[in-house]
C-alpha positions in Angstrom: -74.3 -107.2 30.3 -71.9 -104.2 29.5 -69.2 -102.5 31.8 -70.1 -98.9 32.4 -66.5 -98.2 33.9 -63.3 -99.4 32.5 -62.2 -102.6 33.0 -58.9 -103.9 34.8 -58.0 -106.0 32.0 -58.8 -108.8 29.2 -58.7 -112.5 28.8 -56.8 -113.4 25.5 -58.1 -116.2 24.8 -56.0 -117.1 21.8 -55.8 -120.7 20.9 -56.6 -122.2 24.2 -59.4 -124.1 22.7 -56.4 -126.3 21.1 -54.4 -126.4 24.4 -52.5 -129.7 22.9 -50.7 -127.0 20.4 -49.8 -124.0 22.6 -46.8 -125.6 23.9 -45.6 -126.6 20.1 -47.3 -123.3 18.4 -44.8 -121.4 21.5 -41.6 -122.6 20.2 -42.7 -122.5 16.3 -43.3 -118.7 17.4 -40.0 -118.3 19.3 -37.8 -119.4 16.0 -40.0 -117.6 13.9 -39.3 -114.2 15.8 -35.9 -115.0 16.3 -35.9 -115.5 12.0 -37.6 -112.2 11.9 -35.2 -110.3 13.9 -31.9 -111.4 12.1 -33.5 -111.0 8.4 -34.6 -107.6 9.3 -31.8 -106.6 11.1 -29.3 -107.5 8.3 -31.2 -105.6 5.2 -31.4 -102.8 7.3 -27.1 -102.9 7.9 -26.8 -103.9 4.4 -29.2 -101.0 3.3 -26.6 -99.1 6.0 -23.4 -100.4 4.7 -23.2 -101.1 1.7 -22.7 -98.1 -1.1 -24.4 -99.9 -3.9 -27.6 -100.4 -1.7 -27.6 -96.7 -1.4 -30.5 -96.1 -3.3 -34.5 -95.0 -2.3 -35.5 -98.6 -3.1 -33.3 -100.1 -0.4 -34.1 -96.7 1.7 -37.3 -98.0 2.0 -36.8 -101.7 2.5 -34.6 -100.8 5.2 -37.9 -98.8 7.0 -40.3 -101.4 6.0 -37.9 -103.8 7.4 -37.6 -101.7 10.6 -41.4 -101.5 10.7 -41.6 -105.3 10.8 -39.4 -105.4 13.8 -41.4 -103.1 16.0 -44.7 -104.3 14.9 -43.7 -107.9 16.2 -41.8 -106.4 18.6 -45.3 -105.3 19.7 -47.3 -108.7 19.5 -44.5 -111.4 20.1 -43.4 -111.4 23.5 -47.4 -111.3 25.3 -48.2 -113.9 22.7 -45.5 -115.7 23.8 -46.6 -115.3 27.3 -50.1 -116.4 26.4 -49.3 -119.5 24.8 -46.6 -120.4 27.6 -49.0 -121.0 29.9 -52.1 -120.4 31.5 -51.9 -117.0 32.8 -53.9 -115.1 29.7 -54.3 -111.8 30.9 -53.3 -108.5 30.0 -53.4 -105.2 31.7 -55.7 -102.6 30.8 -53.0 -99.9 30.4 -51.3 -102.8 28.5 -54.0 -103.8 26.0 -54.4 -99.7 25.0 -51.2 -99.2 24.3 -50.4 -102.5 21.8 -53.5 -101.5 20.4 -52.1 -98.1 19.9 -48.5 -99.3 18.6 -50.4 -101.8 16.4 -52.3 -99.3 14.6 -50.0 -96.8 14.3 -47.5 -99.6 12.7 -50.1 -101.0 10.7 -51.3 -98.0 9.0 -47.7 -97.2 8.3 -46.6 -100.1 6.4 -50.1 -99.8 4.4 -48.5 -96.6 3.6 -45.2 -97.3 3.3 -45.8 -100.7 0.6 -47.4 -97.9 -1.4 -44.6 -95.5 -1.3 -42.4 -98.4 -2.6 -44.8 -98.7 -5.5 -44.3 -95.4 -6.2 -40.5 -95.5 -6.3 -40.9 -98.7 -8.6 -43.1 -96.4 -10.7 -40.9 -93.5 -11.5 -37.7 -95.9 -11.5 -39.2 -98.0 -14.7 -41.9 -95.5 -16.3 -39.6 -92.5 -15.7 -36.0 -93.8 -15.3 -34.4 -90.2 -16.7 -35.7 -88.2 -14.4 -35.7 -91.0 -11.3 -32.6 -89.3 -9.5 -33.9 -85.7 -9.9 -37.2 -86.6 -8.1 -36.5 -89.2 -6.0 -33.6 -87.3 -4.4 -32.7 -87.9 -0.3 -35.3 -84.9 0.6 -38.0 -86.2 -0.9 -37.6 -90.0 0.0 -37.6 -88.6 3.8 -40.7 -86.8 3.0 -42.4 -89.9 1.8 -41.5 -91.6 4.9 -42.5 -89.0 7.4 -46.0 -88.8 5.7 -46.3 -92.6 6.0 -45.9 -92.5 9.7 -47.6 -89.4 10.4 -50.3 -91.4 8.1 -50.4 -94.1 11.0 -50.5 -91.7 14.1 -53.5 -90.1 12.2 -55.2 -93.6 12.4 -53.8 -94.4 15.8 -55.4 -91.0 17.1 -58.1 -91.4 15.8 -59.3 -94.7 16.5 -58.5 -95.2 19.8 -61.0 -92.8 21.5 -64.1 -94.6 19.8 -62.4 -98.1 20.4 -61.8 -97.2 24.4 -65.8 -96.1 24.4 -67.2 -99.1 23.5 -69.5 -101.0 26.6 -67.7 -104.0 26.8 -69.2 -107.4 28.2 -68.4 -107.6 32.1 -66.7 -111.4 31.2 -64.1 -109.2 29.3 -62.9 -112.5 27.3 -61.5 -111.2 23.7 -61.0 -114.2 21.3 -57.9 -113.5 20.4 -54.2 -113.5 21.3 -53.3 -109.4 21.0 -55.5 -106.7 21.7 -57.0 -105.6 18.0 -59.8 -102.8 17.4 -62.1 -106.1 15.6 -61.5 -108.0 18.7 -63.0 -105.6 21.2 -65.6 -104.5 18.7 -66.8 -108.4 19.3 -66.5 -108.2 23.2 -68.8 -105.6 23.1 -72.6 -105.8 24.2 -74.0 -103.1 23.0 -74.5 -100.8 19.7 -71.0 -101.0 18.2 -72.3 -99.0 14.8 -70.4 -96.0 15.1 -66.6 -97.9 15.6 -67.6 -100.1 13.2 -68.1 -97.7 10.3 -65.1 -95.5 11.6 -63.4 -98.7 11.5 -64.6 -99.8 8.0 -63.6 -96.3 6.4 -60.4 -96.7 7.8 -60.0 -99.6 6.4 -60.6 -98.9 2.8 -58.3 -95.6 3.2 -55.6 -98.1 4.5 -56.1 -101.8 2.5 -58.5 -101.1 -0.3 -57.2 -97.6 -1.6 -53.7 -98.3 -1.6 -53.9 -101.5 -3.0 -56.0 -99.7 -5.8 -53.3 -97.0 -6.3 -50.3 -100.0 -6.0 -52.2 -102.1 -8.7 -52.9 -98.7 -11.1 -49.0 -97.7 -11.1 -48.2 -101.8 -11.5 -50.1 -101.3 -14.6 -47.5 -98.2 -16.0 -45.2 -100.5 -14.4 -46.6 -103.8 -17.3 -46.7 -101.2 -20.0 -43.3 -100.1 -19.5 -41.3 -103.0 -19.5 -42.4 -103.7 -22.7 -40.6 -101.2 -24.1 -37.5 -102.0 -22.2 -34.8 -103.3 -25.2 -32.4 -105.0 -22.4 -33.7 -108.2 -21.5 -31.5 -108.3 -18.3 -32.9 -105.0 -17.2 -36.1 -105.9 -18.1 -35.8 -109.5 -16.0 -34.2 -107.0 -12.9 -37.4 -105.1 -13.5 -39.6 -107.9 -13.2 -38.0 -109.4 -10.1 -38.2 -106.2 -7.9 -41.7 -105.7 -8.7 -42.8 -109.0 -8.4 -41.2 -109.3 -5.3 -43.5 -106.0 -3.8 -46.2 -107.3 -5.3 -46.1 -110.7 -3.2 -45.4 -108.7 0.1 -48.6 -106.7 -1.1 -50.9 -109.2 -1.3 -49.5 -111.2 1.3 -50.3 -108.1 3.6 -53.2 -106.9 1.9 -54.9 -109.8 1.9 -54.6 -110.9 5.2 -55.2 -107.5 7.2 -58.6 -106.5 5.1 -60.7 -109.5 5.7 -60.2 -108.7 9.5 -60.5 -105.2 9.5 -63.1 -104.0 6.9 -66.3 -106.5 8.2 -65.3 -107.2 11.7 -68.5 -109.0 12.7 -68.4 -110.9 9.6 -68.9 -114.5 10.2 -65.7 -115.3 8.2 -63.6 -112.8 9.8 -64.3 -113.8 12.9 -64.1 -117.5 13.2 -60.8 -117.1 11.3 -59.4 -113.7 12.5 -56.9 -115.3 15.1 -55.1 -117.1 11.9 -55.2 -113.7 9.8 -53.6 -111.8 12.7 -51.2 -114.8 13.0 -50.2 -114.3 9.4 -49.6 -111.1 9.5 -47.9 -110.3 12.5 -45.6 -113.4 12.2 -45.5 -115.1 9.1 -45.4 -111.6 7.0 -42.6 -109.9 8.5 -40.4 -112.9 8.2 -41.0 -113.7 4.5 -40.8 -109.8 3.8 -37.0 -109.6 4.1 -36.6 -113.3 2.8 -38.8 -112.3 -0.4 -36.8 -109.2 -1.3 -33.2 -111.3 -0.3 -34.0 -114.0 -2.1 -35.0 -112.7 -5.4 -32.7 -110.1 -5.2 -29.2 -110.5 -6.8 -27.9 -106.7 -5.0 -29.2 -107.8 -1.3 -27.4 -111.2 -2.0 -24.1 -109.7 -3.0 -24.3 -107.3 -0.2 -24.4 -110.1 2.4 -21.3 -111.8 0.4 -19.1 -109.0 0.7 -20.1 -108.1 5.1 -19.8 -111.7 5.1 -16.4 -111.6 3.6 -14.9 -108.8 5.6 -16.0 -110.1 8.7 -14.2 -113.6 8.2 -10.4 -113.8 9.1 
């Protein structure tokens, strides 16, 4: 039976089948979010800071990195809730707007990883004239139309999301309130959302992974021709470093988005979502640190000035 009228709220369901691992999957969450705030926060004040990081590269790190926060910003603290304990309800006015800041976010980091490709682009495959283009202007630019990107998609799939005649038992297997969630809550003719849905999700997974993998392969050709092995091992760190957060991104979102009443996707959508709305923006800032000798010497020298 659908709901005609709007309903008062949803049952997250999450991962109460496997009530033995709520408790543990709660604190695993809390230190993981408390990871992902402090690796964040420091490469954007390094990015702010530090002169050498003073660059469109780290520019957008620091954005992508501020992304991360907000988006688990967004989904942490209710999924904490749910998993606490057995109070798994959210609000109406609740559930619309996470779903709101979760595709606005989402949309915009699609965006943003392919700005970042971009700037790898012209850096190796155009390194004389990578100051004249890439100037402070332009990298704003870049930014703005990757957020303006995700309000686009938050706009416009909302309304047909918030139409939908959901089932009067209102139980969404899930833990956060997602368009492919309340697409399957739904008892009636879901076509419509799904294609919108489905062509969003190609403009925002599929394409940009197309264009990121078309200027990686500039990206191969040029480095061939780079004499300086140390440059050319830089090279190959950076990129392979953005290419990881890619896929790891990439590859989680689209199987949940593009066919979301796909068997698959939906016996395995709660662990997608987990990925990337935990796991991903932890190992973004990690990733880029790690491999990264700038980022590493950065944090040495704040370290430095901030002991006695």
């Amino acid at each position: 039976m659908a709901n005609k009228s709007f309903p008062t709220g949803f049952i997250l369901l999450g991962f109460s089948e496997w009530p033995h691992l709520e408790m543990l999957l709660f604190w695993i969450v809390i230190i993981l979010y408390t990871m992902i705030i402090l690796s964040n926060s420091t490469i954007i004040l390094l990015s702010c800071v530090d002169p050498h990081l003073y660059t469109p590269m780290y520019f957008f790190l620091s954005n992508l990195s501020f992304l991360d926060l907000c988006f688990t910003t967004t989904t942490v603290p209710h999924m904490l809730s749910n998993l606490w304990g057995p109070g798994k309800i959210i609000t109406y006015t609740g559930c619309v707007i996470q779903l709101c800041m979760l595709l606005c976010l989402g949309a915009t980091e699609c965006v943003m990883l392919v700005v970042m490709a971009f700037d790898r682009y012209i850096a190796i495959c155009q390194p004389l004239h990578y100051t004249i283009i890439m100037d402070h202007q332009f990298c704003w630019k870049l930014v703005l139309i990757a957020w303006i990107s995700g309000l686009i998609e938050s706009v416009t799939q909302i309304p047909v999301t918030l139409q939908l005649p959901f089932c009067t038992h209102h139980r969404l297997d899930d833990f956060l309130c997602e368009v492919p969630a309340l697409i399957r809550l739904t008892c009636g003719d879901t076509s419509a959302s799904e294609w919108q849905m489905t062509v969003s999700a190609v403009l925002f997974t599929i394409v940009p992974l197309g264009l990121i993998l078309t200027s990686y392969g500039y990206i191969a050709q040029a480095l061939g021709k780079i004499q300086s092995k140390d440059g050319r091992q830089k090279a190959i760190a950076t990129c392979s470093s953005h290419l990881i957060v890619v896929f790891m991104f990439y590859g989680t979102v689209a199987p949940v988005y593009t066919y979301p009443k796909n068997h698959f996707a939906s016996n395995y959508s709660k662990f997608f979502t987990f990925f990337y709305t935990v796991v991903t923006p932890l190992l973004n800032p990690l990733i880029y640190s790690l491999r990264n000798k700038d980022v590493k010497d950065a944090l040495i020298q704040l370290l430095r000035r901030g002991s006695p």
